[in-house]
Structure formats: C-alpha cells, structure tokens
ZARO-503576 format. One record per residue: residue number from 1; residue in three letters; z, y negated, x negated of N, C-alpha, C in turn. Coordinates in Angstrom, 2 decimals. Last residue first. Layout:
ZARO-503576
R_nr_rest_n_w_n_v_n_u_ca_w_ca_v_ca_u_c_w_c_v_c_u
R_NUM_Ala_Z_Y_X_Z_Y_X_Z_Y_X
...
end
This chain:
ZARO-503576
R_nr_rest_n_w_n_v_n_u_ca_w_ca_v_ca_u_c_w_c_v_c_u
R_68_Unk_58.55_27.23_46.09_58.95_26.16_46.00_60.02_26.32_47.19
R_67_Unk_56.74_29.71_45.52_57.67_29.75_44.92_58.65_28.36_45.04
R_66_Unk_54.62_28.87_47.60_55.54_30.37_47.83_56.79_30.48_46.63
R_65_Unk_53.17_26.28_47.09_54.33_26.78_48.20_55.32_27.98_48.18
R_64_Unk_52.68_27.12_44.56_53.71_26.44_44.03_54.48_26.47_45.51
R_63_Unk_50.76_29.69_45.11_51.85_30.02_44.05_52.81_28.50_44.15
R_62_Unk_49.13_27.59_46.68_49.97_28.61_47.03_51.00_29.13_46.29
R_61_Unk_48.20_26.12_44.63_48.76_25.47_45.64_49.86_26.77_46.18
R_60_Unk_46.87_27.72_42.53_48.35_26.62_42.19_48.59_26.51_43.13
R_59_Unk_45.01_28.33_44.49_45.79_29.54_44.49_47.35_28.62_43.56
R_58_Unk_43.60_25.80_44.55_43.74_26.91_45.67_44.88_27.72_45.72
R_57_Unk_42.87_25.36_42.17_43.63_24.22_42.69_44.21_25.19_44.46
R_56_Unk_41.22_27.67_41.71_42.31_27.21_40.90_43.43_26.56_41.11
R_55_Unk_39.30_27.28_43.59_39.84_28.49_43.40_41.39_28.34_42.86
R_54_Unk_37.96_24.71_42.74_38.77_24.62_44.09_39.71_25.93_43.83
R_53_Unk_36.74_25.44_40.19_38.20_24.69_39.80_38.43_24.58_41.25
R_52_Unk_35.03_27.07_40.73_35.86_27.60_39.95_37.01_26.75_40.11
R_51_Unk_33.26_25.42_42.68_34.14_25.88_43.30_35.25_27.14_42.24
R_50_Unk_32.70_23.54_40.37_33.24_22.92_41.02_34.49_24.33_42.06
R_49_Unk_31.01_25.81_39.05_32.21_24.80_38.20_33.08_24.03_39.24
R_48_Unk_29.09_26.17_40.82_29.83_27.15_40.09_31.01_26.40_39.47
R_47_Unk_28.14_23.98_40.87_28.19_24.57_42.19_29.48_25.05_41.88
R_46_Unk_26.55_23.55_38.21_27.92_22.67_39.03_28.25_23.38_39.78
R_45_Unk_24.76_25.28_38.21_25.72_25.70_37.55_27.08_24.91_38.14
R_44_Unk_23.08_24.80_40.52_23.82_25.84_40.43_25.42_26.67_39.69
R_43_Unk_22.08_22.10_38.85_22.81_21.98_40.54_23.59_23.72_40.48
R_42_Unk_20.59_21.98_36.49_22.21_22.12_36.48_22.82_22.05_37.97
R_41_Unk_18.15_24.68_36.77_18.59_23.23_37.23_20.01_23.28_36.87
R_40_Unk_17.28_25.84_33.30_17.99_26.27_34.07_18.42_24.67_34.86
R_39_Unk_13.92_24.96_31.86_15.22_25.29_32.04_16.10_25.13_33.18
R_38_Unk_11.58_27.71_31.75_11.94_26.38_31.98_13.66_26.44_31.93
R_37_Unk_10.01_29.69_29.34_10.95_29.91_30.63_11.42_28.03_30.69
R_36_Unk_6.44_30.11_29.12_7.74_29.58_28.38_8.92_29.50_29.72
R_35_Unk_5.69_33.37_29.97_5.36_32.13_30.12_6.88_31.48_29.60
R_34_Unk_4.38_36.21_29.71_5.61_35.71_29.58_5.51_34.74_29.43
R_33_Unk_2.91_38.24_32.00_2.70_37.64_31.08_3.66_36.60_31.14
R_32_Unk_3.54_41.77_32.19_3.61_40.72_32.80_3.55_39.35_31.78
R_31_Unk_1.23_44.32_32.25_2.03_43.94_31.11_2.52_42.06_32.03
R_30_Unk_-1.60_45.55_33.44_-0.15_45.36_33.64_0.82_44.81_33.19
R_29_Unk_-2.93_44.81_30.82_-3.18_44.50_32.13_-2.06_44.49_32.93
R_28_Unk_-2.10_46.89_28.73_-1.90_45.56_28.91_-2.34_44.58_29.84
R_27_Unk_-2.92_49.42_30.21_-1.61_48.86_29.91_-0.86_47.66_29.80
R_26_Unk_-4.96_49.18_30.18_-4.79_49.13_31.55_-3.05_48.75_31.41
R_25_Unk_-5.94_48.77_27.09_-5.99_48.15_28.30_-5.64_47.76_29.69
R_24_Unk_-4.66_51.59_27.04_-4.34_50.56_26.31_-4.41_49.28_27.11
R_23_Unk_-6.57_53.49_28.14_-5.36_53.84_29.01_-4.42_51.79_28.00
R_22_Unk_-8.99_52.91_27.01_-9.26_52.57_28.21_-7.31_52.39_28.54
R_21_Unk_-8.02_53.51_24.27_-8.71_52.36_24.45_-8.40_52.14_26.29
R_20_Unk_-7.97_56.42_24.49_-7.16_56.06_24.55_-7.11_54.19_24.81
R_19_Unk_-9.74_57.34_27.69_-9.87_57.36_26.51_-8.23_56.41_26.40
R_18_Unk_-8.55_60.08_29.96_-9.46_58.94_29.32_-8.66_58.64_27.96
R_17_Unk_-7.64_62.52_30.30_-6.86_61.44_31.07_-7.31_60.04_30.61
R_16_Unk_-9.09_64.68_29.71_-8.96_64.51_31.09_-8.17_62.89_31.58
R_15_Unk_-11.05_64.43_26.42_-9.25_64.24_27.16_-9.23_63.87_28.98
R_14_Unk_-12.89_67.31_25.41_-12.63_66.10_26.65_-11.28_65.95_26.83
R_13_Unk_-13.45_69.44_23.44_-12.06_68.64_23.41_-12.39_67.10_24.41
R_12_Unk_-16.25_69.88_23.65_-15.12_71.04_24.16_-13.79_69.98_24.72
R_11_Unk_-17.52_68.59_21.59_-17.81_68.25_23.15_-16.74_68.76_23.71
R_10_Unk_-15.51_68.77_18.68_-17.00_68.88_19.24_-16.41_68.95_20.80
R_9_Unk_-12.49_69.95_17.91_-13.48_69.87_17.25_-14.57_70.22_18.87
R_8_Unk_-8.74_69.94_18.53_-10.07_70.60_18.90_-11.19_70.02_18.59
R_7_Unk_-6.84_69.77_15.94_-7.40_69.42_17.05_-8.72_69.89_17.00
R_6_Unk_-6.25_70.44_13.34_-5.68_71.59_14.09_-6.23_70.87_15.56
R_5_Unk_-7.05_68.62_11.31_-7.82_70.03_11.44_-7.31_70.81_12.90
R_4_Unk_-7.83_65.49_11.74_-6.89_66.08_11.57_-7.34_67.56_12.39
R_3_Unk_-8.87_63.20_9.41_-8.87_63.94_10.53_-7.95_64.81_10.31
R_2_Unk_-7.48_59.78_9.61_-7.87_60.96_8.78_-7.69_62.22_9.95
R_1_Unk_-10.12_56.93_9.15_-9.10_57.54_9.95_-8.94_58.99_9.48
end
C-alpha cells in the first residue's frame, strides 16, 4: 500500500470515527439484500386494461351523444 507522507504518522493520528473496515461492514449490513424479483401477477395489469378500454368506450359514448 503506498504511504502517504502528508498524513499524520504514529499513535497521534486516531480516526474518531473508526476504522475503515468497521464503517464497510456496517455498510454492508445495511445494504438491502436483492433477491430475484418474481414476476409481476397479471390481475393488476388486466385491471388496468380493462378499465383503460371502459374510459374509452365512456367518453366515445359521450362525444357520440353530444355530437349526435
């Protein structure tokens, strides 16, 4: 590892906020662990598809009363 002159040298230089090892760890401790994602139920997406096309059939209706 290469030293490096302009840091503080011998007992003096304590890092108050621990070591870097320790702060690493705690890091990856926290770190949420990413599990294979399953896939998406298709009940939501229908949901979505179905009331896209009521919307549709909704507002043709109106646009064809109000212009008929």
């Amino acid at each position: 590892m290469a030293h490096n002159p302009q840091a503080p040298q011998g007992p003096e230089s304590h890092d108050p906020a621990g070591s870097t090892q320790m702060f690493r760890a705690f890091v990856d401790e926290g770190a949420p662990r990413r599990a294979q994602a399953a896939p998406a139920p298709a009940g939501p997406r229908i949901g979505l598809i179905v009331g896209v096309l009521a919307a549709v059939v909704i507002v043709a209706a109106v646009a064809w009363l109000a212009l008929g």
